[in-house]
C-alpha positions in Angstrom: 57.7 111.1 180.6 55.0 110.1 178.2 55.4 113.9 176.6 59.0 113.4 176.2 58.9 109.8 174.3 56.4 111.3 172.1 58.8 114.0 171.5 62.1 111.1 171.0 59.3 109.1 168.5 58.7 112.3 166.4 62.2 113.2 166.1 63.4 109.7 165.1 60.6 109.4 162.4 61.4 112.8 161.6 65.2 111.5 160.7 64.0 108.2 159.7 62.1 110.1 156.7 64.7 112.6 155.7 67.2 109.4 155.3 64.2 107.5 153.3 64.4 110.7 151.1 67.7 111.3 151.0 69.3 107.9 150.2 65.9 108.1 147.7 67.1 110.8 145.9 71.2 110.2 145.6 69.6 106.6 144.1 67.7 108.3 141.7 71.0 110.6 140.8 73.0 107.6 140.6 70.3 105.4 138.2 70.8 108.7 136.1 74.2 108.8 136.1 74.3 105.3 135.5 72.2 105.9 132.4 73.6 108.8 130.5 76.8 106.7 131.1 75.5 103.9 129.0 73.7 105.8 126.5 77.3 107.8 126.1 78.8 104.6 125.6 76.7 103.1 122.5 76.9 106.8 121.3 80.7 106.5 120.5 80.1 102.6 120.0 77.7 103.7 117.3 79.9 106.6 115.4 82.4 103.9 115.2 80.5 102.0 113.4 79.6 104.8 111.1 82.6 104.5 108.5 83.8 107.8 106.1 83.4 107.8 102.9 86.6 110.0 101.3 86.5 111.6 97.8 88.6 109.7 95.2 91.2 111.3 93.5 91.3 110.6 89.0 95.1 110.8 87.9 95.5 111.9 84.2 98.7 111.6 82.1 100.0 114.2 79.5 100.7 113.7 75.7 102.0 110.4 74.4 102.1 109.5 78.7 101.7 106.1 79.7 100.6 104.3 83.0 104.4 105.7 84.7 103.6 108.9 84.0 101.7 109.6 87.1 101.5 105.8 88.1 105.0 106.4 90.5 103.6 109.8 92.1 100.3 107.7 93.2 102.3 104.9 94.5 104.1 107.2 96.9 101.5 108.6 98.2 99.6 105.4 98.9 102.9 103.9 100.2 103.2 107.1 102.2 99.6 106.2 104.0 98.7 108.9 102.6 95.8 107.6 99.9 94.9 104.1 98.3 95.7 102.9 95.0 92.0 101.6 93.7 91.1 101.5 90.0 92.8 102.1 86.7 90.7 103.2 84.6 91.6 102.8 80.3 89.7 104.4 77.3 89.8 102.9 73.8 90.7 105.3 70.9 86.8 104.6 70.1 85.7 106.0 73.5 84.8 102.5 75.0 85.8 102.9 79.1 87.2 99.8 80.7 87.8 99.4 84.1 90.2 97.5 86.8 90.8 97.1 90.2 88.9 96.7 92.8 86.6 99.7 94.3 86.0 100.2 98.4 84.5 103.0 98.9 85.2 103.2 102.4 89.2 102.9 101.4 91.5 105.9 102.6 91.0 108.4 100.0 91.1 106.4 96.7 93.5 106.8 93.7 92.2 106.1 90.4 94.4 106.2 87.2 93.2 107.0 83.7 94.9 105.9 80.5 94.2 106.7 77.3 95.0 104.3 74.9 95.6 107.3 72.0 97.5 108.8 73.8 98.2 111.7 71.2 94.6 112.6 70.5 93.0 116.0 70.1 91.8 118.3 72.9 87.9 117.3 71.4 88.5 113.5 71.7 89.7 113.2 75.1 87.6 115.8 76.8 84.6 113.1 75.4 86.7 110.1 76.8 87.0 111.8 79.8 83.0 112.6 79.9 82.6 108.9 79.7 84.9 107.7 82.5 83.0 110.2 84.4 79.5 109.0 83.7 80.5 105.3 84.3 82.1 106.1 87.5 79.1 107.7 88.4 76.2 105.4 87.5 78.1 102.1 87.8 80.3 103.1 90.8 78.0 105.3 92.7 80.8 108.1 93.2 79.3 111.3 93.9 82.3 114.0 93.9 85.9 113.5 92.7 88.9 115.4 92.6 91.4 115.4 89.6 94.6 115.9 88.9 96.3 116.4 85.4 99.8 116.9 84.2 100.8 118.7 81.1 98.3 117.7 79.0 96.4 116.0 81.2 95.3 119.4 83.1 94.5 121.0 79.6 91.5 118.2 78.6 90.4 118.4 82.7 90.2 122.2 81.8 88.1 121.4 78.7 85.9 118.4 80.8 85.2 121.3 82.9 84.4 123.8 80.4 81.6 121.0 78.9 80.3 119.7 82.0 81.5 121.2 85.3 77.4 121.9 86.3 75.8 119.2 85.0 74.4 116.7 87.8 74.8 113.3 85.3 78.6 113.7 86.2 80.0 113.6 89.4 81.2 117.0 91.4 84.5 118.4 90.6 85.7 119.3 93.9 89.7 120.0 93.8 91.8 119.9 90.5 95.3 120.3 90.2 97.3 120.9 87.3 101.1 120.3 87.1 102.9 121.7 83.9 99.8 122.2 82.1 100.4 124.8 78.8 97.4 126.9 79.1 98.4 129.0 76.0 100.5 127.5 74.2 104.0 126.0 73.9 106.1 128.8 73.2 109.5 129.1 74.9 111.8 132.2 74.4 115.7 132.1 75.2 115.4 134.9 76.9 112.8 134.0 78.7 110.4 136.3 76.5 107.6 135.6 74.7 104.6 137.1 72.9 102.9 135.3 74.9 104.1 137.2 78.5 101.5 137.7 81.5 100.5 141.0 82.4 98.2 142.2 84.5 94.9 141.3 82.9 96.0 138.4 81.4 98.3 137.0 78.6 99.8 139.6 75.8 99.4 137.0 73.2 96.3 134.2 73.4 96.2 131.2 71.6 92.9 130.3 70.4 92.8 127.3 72.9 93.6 130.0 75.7 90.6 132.5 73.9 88.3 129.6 73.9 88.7 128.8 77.9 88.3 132.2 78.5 85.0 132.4 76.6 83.9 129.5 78.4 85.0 129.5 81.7 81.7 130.3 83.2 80.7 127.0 83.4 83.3 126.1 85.7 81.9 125.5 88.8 82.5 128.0 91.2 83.1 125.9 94.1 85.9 124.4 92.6 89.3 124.5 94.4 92.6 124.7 92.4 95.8 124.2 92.9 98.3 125.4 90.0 101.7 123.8 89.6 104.7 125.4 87.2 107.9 124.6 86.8 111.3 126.6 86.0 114.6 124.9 85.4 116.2 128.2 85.8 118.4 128.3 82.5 117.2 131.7 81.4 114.0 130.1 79.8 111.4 130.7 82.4 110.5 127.2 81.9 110.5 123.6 82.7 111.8 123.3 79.2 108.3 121.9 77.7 105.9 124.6 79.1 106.9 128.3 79.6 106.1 129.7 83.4 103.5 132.1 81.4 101.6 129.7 79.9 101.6 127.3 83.3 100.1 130.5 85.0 97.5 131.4 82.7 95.8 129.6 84.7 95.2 132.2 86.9 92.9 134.1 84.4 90.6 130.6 83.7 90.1 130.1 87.5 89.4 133.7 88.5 86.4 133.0 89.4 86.4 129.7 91.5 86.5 129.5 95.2 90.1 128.9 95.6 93.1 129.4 93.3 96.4 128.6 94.3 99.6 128.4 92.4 103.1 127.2 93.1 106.2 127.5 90.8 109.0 124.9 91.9 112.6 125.4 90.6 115.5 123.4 89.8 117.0 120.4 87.9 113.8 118.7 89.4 111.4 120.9 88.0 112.0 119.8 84.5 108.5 119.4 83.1 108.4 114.7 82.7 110.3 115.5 86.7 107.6 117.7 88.0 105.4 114.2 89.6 108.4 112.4 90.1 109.2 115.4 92.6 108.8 114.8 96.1 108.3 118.1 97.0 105.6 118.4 94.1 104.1 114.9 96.0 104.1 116.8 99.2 102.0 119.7 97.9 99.6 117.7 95.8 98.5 115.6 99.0 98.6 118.9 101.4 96.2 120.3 98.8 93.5 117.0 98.3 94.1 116.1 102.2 95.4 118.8 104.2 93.7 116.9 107.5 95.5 113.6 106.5 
């Protein structure tokens, strides 16, 4: 009897210590669980907190253009959610840089106009002007990398700004620029649509010696640019948007051959007049698939 109580105490410690262990070890599993659960939760309570900081976008009018040139495209696409209006940004025919607005850096990619108060000034002046926005926005502002946008004109001096100083680490980055109705070479419309100034396949028949001097220079442009080339063609015979010829719009082609993405995109119709092109909303659609395509 003694033998078998023996045996009955042995057993029940036996079961006693398995439990002991058991319960033990789904504890220990649990205290983990418990733990990786809470250091999961301040994890994405943490990368909330960690806000993004989007490139802002510079806006640049043609010749004689004012604040509405490209003022009404930016408001739609900040009223579209698409972007922020932020600063305006105005240059004295003396190069002084004045600035308005308020700047959040942490706003939904920001919109920043530039005026030039000359409005009609040389290729020379305005590529300077637009040197100096860039070097206040960078030392006073703290903006690291922008992209830009220019129409007509506007995407001629941004050509020339990069052309000066597209590598040079005073300014800020150049990451996306788009040009709407920009005349690369020249103004020259034909009738017929025919020019001297045609495309072929290695570039423009004719060069102006604006056209000759981008060429010459267009190793400076950074080749981690990303373009996006807009043209326009009313379709009356022209091969226009009745201020700049479809050639000379996508002359481009041969200035940006060497950056990591060119695009272009001819848009047709009364509303691809050339002063219509960025009050088109087709135009407004491309330009913010091209600066935001994950918006």
């Amino acid at each position: 009897m003694k033998k078998i109580l023996t045996v009955i105490a042995v057993i029940a410690l036996f079961f006693v210590g398995f439990g002991f262990i058991f319960g033990t070890h789904d504890a220990a599993k649990e205290d983990t669980k418990k733990t990786a659960e809470v250091k999961k939760t301040a994890a994405v309570k943490n990368s909330e907190k960690v806000k993004t900081i989007d490139v802002p976008t510079l806006f640049l009018h043609g010749y004689s253009g004012t604040k509405n040139s490209m003022g009404h495209m930016m408001d739609r696409l900040a009223s579209n959610g698409d972007a922020t209006r932020s600063l305006v940004v105005s240059v004295t025919p003396q190069g002084a840089v004045n600035v308005t607005g308020d700047w959040d850096k942490f706003a939904k990619n920001p919109l920043i106009q530039v005026l030039f108060e000359d409005n009609k000034s040389s290729l020379t002046n305005q590529t300077v002007w637009l040197q100096n926005v860039m070097l206040k926005l960078k030392s006073e502002y703290h903006i690291p990398n922008v992209n830009v946008v220019g129409h007509s004109m506007g995407g001629v001096d941004w050509t020339g700004y990069l052309e000066e100083v597209g590598n040079k680490p005073d300014f800020p980055t150049v990451k996306k620029f788009i040009a709407i109705g920009s005349p690369f070479n020249g103004l020259e419309i034909g009738k017929d649509g025919k020019t001297a100034y045609d495309l072929t396949e290695t570039g423009p028949a004719t060069q102006t010696e604006r056209f000759a001097n981008f060429m010459t220079n267009k190793k400076v442009i950074p080749a981690t640019l990303e373009v996006l080339n807009i043209a326009g063609d009313v379709e009356d015979g022209t091969k226009s948007d009745t201020s700049v010829s479809l050639a000379s719009a996508l002359s481009g082609k041969f200035i940006f051959d060497q950056v990591a993405n060119y695009k272009e995109l001819t848009f047709t119709g009364k509303q691809a007049q050339h002063s219509k092109l960025h009050e088109n909303k087709d135009v407004d659609a491309a330009v913010s698939d091209f600066l935001w395509p994950s918006s």
